[in-house]
N, C-alpha and C positions, 0 to 999 in steps of 0.2 A: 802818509808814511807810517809803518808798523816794523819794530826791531821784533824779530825770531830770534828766540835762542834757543841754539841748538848745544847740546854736550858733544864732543869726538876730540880722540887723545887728551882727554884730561883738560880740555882747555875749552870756555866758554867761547863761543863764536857767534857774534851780531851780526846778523844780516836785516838790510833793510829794500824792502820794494814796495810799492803801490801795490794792494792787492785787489788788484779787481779782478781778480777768479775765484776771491773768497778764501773762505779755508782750504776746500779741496784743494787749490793750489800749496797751500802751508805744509799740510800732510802728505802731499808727492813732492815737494821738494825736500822737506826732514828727511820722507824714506828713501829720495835717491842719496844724499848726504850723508846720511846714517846706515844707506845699504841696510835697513831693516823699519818692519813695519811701525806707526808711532800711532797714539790715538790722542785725538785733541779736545778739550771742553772750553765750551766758549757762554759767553756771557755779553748780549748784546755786541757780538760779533767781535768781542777782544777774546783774547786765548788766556785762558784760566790755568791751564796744567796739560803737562803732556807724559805721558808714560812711555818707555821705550821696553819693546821685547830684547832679549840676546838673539844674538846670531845662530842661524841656523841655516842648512842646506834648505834649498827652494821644494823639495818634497814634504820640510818639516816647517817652514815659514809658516801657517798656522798656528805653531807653536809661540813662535815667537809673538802671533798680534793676540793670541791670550793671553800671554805674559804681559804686554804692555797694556791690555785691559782688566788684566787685577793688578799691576802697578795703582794706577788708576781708582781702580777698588776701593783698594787698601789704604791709601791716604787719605782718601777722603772719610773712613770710615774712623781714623786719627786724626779726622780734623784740617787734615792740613788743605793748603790752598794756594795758588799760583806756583805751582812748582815744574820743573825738569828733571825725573827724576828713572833711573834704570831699572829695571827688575831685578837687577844683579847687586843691588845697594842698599835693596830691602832686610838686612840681615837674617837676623832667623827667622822674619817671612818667607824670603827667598828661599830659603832652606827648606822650611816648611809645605810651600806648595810645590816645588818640585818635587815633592813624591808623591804627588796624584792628587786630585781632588777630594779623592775617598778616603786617603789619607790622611788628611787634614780632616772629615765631617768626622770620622774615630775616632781622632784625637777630642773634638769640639765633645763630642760625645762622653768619651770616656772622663774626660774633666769637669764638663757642665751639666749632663746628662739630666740628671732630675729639673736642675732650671729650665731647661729647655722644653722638657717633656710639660712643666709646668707653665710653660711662657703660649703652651698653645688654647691656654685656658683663655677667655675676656678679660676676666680679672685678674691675672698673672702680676706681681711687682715684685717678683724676686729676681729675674732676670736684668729687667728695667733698671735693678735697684743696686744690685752687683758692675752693671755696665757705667751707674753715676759714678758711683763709688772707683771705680777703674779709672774714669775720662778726669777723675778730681785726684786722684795721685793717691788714693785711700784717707782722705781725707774726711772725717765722718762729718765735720763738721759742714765741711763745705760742700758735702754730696747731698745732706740733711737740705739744706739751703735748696740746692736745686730744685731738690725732689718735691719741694713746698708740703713737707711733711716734719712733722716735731721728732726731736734727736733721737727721743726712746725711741719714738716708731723703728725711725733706724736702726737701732741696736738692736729690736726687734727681730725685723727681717735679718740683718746679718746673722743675729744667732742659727734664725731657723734655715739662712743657705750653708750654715757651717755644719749643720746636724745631716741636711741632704747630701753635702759634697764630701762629709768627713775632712775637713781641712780645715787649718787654723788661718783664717785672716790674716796673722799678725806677721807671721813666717813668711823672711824675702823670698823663699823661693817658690811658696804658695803665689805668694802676689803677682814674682813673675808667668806661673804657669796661664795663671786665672786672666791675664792682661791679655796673654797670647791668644788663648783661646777667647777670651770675648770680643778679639779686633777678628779674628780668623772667622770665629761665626759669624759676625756682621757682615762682613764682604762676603762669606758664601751665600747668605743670605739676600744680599746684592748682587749677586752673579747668579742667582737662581731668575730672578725678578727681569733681569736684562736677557740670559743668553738660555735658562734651562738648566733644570738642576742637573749637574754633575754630567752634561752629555757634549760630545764625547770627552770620553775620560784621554785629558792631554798633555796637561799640565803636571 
């Protein structure tokens, strides 16, 4: 026996069956339930997370199962794990990638740009080192740690991503941009890997 849970009207719903058609059974019954596409990740055959697209007319239902595959994406790129979670809940992800794919890589661009143009190096660790720094709450101490590198080094490299990006670190609303954009380049960079950069442009 295996409980699903599925999200609809705001209200958790367990359901439980013998699955012996697998997951593909799991994922056609969420999508008749949910009336929309859902994508499932599993882990020696338990269900790990599911992502759900929003509703759309059946011409644009591809929309909806790339939505619920950068649902998906996107959490795992924060980490997160065992989750049920809508594309419409993503806050200003949600925001963010509905305005197109290319809209988002601009954005990643315009904020990160020199990190990124320099992460295509071997020895790139300013990107690397900006994203511990993010994943650890800006934490120098505790991203130093990660990085199994000594604190100067750190202060190091932050200097010389402040000189590239022209932003101050320490500024909340730096930090928020710099979080956005380094969880948004991850997953595009994840959704290139899986599906092809940026084609078609849908999302």
């Amino acid at each position: 026996m295996m409980s699903i849970a599925t999200e609809g009207q705001r209200q958790l719903e367990l359901v439980e069956r013998v699955l012996d058609e697998g997951l593909p059974f799991v994922a056609s019954y969420l999508k008749r339930v949910l009336n929309r596409p859902v994508i499932i990740t599993d882990s020696s055959g338990r269900i790990h997370s599911i992502g759900i697209g929003q509703p759309y007319p059946l011409s644009d239902l591809y929309k909806s199962y790339q939505e619920a595959c950068l649902t998906l994406i996107l959490l795992r790129v924060m980490g997160k794990k065992g989750f049920v979670r809508e594309f419409s809940e993503l806050g200003v992800f949600s925001f963010l990638f509905s305005q197109g794919l290319s809209s988002v890589k601009s954005f990643c661009l315009k904020t990160l740009g020199p990190l990124i143009e320099d992460d295509g190096n071997s020895t790139a660790v300013l990107l690397p080192t900006l994203r511990s720094l993010v994943d650890h709450g800006f934490n120098r101490s505790a991203a130093a740690k990660s990085l199994y590198v000594h604190i100067n080094t750190l202060h190091y490299r932050l200097s010389k991503i402040e000189k590239l990006i022209n932003a101050d670190l320490s500024q909340p609303d730096v930090r928020a941009n710099l979080y956005i954009a380094v969880k948004a380049w991850d997953a595009l960079c994840q959704w290139r890997r899986k599906r092809g950069f940026f084609a078609p442009e849908t999302v």
